[in-house]
Residue frames as a rotation matrix with the C-alpha (Angstrom) as fourth column:
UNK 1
-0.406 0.833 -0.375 119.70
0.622 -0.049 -0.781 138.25
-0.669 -0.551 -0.499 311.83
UNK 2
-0.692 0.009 0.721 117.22
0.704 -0.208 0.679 139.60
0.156 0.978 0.137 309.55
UNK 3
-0.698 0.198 0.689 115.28
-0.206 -0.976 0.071 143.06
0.686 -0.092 0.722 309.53
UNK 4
0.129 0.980 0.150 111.68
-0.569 -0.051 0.820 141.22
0.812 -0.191 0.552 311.40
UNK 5
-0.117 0.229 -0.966 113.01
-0.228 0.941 0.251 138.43
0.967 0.250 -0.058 312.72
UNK 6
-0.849 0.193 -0.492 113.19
0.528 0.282 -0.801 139.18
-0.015 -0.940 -0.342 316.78
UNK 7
-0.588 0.809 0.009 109.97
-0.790 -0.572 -0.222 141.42
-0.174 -0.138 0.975 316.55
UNK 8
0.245 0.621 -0.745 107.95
-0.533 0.728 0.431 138.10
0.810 0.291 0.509 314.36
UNK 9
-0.657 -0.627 -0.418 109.75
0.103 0.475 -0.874 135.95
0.747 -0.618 -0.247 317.51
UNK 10
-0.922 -0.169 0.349 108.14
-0.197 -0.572 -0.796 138.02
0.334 -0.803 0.494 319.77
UNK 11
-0.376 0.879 -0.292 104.52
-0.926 -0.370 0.077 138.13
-0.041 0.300 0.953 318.42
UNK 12
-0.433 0.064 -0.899 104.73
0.003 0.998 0.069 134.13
0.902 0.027 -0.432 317.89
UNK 13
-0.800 -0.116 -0.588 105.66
0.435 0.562 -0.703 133.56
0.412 -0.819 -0.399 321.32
UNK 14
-0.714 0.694 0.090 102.10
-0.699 -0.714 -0.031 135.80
0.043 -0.085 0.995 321.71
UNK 15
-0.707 0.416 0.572 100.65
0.447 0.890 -0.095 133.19
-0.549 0.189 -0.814 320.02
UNK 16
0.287 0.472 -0.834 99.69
-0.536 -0.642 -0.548 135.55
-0.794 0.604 0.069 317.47
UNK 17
0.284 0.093 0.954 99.54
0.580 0.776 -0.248 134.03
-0.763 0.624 0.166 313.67
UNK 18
-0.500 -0.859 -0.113 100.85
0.692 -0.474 0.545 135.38
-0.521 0.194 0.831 310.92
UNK 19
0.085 0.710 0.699 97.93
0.745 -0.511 0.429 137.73
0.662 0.484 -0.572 309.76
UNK 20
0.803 0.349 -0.482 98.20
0.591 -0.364 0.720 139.16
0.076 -0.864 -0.498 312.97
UNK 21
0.114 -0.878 -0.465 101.83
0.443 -0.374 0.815 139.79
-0.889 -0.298 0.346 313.22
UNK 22
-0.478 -0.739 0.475 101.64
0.867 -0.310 0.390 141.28
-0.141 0.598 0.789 309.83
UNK 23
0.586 0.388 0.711 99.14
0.375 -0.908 0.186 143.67
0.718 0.158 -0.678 310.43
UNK 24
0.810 -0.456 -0.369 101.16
0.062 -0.559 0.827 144.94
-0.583 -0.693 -0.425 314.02
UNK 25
0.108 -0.919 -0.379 104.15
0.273 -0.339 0.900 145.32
-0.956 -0.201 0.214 311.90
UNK 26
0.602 0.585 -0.544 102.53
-0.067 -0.641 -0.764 146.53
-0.796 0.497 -0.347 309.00
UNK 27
-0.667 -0.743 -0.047 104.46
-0.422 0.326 0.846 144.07
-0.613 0.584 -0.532 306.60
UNK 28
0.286 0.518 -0.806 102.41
-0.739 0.655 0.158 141.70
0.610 0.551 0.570 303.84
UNK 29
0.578 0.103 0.810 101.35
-0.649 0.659 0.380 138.39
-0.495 -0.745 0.448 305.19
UNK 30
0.848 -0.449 -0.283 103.32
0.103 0.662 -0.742 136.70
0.520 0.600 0.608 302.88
UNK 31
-0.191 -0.935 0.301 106.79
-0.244 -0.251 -0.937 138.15
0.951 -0.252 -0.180 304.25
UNK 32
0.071 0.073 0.995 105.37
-0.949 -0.302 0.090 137.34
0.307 -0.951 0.048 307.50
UNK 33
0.833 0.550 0.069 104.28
-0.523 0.821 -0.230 134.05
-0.183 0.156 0.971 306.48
UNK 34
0.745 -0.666 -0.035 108.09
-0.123 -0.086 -0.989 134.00
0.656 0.741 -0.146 304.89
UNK 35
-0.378 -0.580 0.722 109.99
-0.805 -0.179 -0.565 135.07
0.457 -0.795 -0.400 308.40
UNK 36
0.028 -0.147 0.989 108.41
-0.981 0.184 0.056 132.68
-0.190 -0.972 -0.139 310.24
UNK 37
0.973 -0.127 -0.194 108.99
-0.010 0.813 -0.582 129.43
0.232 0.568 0.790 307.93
UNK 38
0.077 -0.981 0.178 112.94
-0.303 -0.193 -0.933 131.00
0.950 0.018 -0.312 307.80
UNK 39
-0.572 -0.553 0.606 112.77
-0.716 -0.023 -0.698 130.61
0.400 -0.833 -0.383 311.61
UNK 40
-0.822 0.072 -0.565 110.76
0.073 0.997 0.021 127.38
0.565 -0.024 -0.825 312.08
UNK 41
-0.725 0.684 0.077 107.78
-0.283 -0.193 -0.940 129.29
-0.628 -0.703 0.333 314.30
UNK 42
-0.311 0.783 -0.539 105.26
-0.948 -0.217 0.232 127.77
0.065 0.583 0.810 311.62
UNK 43
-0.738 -0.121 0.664 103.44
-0.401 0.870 -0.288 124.36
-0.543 -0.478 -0.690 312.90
UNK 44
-0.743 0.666 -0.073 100.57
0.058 0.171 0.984 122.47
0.667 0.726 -0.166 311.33
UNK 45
-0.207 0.815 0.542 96.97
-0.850 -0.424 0.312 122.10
0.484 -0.396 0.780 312.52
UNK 46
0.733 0.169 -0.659 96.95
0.171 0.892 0.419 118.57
0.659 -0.419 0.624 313.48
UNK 47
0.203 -0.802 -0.562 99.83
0.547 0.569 -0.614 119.98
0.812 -0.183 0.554 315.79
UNK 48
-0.561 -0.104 0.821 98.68
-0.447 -0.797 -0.406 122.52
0.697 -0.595 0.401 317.63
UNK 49
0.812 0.552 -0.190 96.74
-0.198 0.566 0.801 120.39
0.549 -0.613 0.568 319.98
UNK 50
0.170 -0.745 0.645 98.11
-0.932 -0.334 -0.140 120.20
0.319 -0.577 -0.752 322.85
UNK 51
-0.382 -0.126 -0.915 99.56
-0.133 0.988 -0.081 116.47
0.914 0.091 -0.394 324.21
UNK 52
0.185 0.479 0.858 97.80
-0.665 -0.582 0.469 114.82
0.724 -0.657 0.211 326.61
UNK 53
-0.447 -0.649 -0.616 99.63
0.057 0.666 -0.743 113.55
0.893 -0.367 -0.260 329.59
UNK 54
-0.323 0.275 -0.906 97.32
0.807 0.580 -0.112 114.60
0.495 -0.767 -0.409 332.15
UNK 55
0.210 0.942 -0.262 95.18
0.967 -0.240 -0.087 117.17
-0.145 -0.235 -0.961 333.91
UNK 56
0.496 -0.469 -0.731 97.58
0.047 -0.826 0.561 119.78
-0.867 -0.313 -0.388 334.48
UNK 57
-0.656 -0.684 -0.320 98.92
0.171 -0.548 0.819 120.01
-0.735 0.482 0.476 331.11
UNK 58
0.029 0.834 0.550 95.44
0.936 -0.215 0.277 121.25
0.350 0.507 -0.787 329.78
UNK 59
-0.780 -0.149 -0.608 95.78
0.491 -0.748 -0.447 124.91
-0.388 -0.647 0.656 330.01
UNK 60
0.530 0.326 0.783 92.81
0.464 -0.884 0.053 127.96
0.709 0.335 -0.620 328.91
UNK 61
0.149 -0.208 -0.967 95.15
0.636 -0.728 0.254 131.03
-0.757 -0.653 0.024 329.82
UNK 62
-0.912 -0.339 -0.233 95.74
-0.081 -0.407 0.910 131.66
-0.403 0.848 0.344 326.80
UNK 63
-0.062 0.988 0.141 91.98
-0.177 0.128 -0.976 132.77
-0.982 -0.085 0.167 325.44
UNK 64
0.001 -0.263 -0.965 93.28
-0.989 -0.142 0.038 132.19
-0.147 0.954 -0.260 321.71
UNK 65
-0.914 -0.357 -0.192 93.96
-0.305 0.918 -0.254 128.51
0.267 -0.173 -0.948 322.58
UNK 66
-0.644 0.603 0.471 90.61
-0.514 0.114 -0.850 128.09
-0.566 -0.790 0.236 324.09
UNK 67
0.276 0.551 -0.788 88.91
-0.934 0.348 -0.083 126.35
0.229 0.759 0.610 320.95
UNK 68
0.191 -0.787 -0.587 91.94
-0.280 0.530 -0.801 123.83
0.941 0.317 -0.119 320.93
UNK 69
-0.642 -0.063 0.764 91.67
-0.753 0.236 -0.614 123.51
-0.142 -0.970 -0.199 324.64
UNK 70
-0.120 0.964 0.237 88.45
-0.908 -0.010 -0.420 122.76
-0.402 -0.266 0.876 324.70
UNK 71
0.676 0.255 -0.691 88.48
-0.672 0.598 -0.437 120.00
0.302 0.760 0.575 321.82
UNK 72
-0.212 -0.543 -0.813 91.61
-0.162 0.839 -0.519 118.29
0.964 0.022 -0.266 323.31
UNK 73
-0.731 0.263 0.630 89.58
-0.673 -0.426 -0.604 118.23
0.110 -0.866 0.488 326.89
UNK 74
0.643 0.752 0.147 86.96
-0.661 0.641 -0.390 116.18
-0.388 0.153 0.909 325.25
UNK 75
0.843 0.230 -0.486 89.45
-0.333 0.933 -0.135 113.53
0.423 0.276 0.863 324.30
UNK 76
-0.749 -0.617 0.240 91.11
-0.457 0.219 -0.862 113.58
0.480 -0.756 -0.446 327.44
UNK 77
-0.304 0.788 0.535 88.02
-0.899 -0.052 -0.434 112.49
-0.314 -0.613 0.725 328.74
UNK 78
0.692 0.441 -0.571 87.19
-0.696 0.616 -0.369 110.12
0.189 0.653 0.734 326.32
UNK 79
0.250 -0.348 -0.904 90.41
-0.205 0.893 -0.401 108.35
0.946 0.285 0.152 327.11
UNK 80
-0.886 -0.152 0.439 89.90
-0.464 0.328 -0.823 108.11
-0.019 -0.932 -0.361 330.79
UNK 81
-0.136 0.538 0.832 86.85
-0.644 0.590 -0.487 106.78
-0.753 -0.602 0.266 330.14
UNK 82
-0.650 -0.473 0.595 88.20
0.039 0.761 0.647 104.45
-0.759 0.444 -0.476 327.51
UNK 83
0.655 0.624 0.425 85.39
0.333 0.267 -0.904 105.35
-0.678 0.734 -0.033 324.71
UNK 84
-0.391 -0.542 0.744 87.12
0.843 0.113 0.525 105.43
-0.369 0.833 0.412 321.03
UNK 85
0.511 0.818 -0.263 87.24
0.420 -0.505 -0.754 108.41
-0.750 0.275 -0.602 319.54
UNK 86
-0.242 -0.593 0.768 88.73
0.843 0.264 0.470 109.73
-0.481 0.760 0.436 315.98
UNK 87
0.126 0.142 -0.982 88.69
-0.215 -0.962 -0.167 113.58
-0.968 0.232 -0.091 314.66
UNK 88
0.735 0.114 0.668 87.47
0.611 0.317 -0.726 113.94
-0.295 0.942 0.163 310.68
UNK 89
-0.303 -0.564 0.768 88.72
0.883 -0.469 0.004 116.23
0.358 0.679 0.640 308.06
UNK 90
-0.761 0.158 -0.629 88.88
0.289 -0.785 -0.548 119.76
-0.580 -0.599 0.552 308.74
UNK 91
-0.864 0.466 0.188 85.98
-0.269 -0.745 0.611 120.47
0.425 0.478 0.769 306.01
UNK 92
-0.268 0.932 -0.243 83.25
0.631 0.360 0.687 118.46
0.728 0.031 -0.685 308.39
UNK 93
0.225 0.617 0.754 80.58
-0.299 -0.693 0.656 120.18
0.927 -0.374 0.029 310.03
UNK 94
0.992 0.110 0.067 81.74
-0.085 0.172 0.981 118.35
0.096 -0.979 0.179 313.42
UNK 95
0.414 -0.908 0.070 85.05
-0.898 -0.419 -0.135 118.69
0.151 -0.007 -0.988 315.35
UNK 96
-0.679 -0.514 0.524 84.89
-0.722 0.595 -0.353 114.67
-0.130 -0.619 -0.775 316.84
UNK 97
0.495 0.775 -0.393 83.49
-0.540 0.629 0.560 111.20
0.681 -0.064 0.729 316.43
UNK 98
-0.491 0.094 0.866 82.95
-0.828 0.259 -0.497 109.66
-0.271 -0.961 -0.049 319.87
UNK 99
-0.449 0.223 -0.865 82.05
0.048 0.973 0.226 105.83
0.892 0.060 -0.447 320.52
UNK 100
-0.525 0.062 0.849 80.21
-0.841 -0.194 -0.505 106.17
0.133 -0.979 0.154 323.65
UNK 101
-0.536 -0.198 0.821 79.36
-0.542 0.826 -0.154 102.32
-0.648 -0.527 -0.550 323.12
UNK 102
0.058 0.449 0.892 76.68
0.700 0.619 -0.357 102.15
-0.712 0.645 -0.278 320.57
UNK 103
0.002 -0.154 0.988 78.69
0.816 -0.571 -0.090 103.81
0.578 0.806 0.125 316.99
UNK 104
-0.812 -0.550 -0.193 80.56
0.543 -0.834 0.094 106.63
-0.213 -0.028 0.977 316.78
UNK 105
0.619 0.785 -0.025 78.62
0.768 -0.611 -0.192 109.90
-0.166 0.099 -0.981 317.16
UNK 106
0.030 -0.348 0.937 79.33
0.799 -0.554 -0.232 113.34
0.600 0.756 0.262 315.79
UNK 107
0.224 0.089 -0.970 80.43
0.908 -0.382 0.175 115.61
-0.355 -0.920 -0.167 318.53
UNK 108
0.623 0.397 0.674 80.54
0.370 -0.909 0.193 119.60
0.689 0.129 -0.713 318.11
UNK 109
0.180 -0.040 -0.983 82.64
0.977 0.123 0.173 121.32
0.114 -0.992 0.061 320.14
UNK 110
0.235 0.219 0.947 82.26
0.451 -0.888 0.093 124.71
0.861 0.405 -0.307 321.54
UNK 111
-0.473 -0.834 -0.284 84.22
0.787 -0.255 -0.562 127.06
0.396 -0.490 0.777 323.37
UNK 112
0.729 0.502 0.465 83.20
0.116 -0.760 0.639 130.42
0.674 -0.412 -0.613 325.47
UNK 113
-0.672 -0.475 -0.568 84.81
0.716 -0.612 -0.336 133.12
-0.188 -0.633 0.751 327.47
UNK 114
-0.538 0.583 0.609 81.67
-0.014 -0.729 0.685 135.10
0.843 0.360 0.400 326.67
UNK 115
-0.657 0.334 -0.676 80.20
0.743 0.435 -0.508 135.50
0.125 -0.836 -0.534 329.94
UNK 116
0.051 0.826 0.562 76.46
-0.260 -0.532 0.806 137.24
0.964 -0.187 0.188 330.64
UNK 117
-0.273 0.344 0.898 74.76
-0.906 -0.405 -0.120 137.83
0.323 -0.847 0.423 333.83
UNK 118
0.509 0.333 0.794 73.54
-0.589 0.807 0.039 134.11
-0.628 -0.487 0.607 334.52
UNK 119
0.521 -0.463 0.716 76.27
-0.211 0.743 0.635 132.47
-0.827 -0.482 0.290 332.68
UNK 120
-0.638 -0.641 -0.427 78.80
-0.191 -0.405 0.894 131.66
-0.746 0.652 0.136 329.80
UNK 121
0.500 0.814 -0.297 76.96
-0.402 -0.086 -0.912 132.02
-0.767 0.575 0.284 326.23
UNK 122
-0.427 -0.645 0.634 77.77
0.353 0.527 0.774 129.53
-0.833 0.554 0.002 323.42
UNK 123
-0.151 0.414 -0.898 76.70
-0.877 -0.476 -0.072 130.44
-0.457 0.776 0.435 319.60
UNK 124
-0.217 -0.011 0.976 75.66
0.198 0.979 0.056 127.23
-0.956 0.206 -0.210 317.79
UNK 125
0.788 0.418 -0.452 76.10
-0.178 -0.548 -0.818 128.51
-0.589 0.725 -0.357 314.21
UNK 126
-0.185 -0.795 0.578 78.72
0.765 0.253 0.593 127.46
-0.617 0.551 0.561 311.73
UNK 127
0.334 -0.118 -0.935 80.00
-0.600 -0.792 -0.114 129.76
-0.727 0.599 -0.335 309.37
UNK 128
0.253 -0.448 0.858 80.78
0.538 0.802 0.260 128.64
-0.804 0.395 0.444 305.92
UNK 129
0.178 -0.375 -0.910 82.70
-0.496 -0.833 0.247 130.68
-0.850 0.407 -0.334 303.19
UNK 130
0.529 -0.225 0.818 83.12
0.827 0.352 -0.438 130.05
-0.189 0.909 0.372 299.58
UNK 131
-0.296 -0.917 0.269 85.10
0.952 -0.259 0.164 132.36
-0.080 0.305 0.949 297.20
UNK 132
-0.638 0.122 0.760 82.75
0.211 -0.922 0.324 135.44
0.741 0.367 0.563 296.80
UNK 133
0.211 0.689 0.693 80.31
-0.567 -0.492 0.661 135.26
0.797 -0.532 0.287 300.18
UNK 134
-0.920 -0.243 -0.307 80.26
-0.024 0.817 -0.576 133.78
0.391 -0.523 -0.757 303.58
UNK 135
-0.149 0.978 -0.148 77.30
-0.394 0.079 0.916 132.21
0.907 0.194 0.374 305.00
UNK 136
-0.697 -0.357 0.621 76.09
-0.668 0.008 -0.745 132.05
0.261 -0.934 -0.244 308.74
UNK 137
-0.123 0.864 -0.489 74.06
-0.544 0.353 0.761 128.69
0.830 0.360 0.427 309.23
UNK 138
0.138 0.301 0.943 72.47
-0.987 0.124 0.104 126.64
-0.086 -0.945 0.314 311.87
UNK 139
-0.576 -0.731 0.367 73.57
-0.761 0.643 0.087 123.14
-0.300 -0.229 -0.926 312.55
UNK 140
0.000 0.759 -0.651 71.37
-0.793 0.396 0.462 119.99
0.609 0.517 0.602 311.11
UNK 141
0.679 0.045 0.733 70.64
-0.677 0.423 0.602 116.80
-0.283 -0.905 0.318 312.68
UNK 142
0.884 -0.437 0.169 72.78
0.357 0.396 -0.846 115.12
0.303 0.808 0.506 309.62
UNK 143
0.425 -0.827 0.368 75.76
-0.168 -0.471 -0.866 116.92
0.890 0.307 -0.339 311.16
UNK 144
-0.604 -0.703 0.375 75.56
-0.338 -0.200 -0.920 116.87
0.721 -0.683 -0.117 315.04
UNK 145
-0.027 0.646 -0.763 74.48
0.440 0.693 0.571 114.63
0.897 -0.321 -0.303 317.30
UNK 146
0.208 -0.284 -0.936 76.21
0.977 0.113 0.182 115.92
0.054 -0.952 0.301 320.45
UNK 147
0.393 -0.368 0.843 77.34
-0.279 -0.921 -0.272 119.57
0.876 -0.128 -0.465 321.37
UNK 148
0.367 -0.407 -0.837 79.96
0.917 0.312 0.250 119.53
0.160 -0.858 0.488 323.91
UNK 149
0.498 -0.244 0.832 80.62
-0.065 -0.967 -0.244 122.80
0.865 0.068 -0.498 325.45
UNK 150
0.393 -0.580 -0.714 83.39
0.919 0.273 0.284 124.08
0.030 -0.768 0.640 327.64
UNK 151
0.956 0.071 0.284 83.51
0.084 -0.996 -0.032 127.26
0.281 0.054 -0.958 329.16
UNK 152
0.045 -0.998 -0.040 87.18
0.404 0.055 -0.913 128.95
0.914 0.025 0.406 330.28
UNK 153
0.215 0.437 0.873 86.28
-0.938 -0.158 0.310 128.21
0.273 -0.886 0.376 333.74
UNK 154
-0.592 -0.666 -0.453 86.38
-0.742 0.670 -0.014 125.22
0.313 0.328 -0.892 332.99
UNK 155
-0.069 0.921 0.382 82.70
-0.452 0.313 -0.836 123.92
-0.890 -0.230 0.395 333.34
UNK 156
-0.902 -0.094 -0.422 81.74
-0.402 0.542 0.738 121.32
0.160 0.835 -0.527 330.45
UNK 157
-0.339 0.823 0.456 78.53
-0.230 0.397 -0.888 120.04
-0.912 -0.406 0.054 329.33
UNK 158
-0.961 -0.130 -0.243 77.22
-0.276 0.445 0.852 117.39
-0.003 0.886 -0.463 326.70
UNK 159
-0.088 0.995 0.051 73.91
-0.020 0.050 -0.999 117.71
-0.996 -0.089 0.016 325.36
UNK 160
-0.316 0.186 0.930 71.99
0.671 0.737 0.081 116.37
-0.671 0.650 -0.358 322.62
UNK 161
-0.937 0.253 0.241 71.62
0.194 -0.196 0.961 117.78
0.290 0.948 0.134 318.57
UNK 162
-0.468 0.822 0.325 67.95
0.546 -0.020 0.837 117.34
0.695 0.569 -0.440 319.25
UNK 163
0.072 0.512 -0.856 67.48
0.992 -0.129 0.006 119.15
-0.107 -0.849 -0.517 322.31
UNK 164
-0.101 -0.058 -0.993 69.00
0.071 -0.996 0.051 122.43
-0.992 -0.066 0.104 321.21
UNK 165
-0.223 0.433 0.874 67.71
0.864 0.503 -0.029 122.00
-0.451 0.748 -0.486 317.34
UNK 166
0.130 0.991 -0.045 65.99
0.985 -0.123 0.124 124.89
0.117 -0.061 -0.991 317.59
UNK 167
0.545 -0.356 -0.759 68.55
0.213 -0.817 0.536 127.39
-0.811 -0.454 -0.370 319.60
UNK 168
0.830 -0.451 0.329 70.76
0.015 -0.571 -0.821 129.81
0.558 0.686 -0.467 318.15
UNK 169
-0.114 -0.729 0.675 72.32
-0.382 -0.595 -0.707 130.63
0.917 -0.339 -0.211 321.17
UNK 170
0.456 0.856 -0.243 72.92
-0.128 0.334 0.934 129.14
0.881 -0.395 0.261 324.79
UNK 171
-0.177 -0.661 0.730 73.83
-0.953 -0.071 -0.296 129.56
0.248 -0.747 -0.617 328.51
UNK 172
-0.110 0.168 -0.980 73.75
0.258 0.957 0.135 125.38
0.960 -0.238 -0.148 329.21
UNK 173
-0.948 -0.191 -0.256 74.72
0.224 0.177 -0.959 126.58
0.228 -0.966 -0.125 333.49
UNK 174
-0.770 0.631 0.093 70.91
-0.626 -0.719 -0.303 128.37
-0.125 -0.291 0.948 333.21
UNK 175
0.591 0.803 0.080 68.44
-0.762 0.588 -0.270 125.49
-0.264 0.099 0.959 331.81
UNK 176
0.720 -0.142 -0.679 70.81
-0.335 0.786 -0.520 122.58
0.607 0.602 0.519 331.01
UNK 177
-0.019 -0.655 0.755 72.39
-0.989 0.125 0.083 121.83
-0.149 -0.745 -0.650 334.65
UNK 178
0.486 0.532 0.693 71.57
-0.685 0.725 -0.077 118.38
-0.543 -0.437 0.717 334.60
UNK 179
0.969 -0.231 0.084 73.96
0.150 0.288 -0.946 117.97
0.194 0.929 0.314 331.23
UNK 180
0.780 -0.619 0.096 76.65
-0.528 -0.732 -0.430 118.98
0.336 0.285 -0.898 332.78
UNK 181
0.659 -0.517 -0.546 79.99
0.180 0.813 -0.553 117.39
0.731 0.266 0.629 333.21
UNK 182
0.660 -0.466 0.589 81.65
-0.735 -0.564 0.378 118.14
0.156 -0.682 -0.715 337.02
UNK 183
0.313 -0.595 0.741 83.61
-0.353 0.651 0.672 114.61
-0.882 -0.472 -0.006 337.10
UNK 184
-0.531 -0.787 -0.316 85.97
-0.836 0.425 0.347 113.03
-0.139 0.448 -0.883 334.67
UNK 185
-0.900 0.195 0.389 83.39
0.153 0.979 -0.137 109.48
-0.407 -0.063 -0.911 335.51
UNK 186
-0.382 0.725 -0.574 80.70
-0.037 -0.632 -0.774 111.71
-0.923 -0.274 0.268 334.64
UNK 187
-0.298 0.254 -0.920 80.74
-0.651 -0.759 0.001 111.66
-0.698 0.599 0.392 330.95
UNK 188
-0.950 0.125 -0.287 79.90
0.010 0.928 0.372 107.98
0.312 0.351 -0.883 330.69
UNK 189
-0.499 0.776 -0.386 76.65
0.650 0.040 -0.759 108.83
-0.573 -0.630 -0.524 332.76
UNK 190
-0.082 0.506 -0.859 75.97
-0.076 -0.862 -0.500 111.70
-0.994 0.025 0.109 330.54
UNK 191
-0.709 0.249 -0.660 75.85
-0.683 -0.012 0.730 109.99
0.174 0.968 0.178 327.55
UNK 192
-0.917 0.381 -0.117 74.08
0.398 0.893 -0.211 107.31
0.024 -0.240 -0.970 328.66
UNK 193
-0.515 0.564 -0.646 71.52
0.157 -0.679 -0.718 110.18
-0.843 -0.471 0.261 330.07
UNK 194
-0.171 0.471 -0.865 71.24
-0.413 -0.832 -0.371 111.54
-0.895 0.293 0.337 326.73
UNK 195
-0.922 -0.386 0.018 71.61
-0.232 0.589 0.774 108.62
-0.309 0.709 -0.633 324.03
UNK 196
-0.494 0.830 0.257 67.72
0.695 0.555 -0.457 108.19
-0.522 -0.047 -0.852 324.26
UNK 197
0.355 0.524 -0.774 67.03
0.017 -0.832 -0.555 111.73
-0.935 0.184 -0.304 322.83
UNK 198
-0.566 -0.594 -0.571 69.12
-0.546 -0.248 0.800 111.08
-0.617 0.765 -0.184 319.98
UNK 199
-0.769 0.476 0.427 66.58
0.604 0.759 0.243 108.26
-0.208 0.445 -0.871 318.53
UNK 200
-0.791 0.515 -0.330 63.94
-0.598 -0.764 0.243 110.72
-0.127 0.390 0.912 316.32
């Protein structure tokens, strides 16, 4: 056993990453990055999604996970209601392309545990970073058709690119009830709803 290794163990099983555990143990992320290769606690990104076998093995207790919830949620859905869907590289501006019958659309997804006074609040900004600045920008219509949001409540709603164009920021439960997603059969109706707003 080696000087970090039940303390890095610990912090994993946190679901802390290794920036994290090396700042609580006030080591270089490399040596962190090091311990937890040595002890196999290091997974890829196409693996951290979570498998889906069925309602109950979709958790958001874990509010770190809640991105990665949220995104494998939307394609639990997608295969109960049989629409094809297929996840790009990690450098596109969307997280999901969705078939909802006519061609794959570009789906967004966004998470929240940010909760105001009349409901959760999503940010619809992308960040994008190069080597010497990072830049906070607003989505195009070239990027995102859809915006699928899912709060850790577990409330979900899918609303058109062109309806929230405009927003920065948005509670969907306060002026976008009508988008929302309360059934599993639901999210074939709600594109359907919204597939007409997408035509400019």
């Amino acid at each position: 056993m080696y000087q970090y290794d039940e303390d890095v163990k610990r912090l994993a099983a946190e679901g802390k990453g290794g920036r994290l555990i090396a700042k609580e143990l006030n080591i270089s992320v490399s040596t962190a990055y090091r311990v937890m290769k040595r002890l196999e606690l290091l997974t890829s990104k196409k693996n951290q999604h979570q498998e889906i076998t069925g309602e109950s093995s979709i958790g958001f207790t874990k509010e770190g996970n809640l991105e990665d919830a949220a995104e494998t949620y939307l394609k639990y859905l997608c295969e109960l209601s049989d629409y094809e869907y297929c996840t790009p590289s990690r450098r596109a501006p969307y997280d999901l392309l969705v078939d909802f019958g006519d061609g794959f659309r570009k789906v967004q997804v966004k998470s929240s545990k940010h909760i105001q006074s009349n409901g959760y609040s999503f940010g619809l900004r992308r960040t994008r970073n190069n080597t010497t600045s990072t830049r906070i920008t607003r989505y195009s219509k070239d990027e995102v058709d859809y915006f699928f949001f899912h709060s850790i409540d577990g409330r979900s709603w899918l609303i058109p690119f062109s309806i929230l164009s405009n927003v920065s920021n948005v509670i969907p439960s306060k002026r976008y009830s009508a988008y929302e997603i309360g059934l599993v059969a639901e999210l074939a109706d709600a594109s359907c709803l919204n597939r007409d707003s997408l035509v400019e």
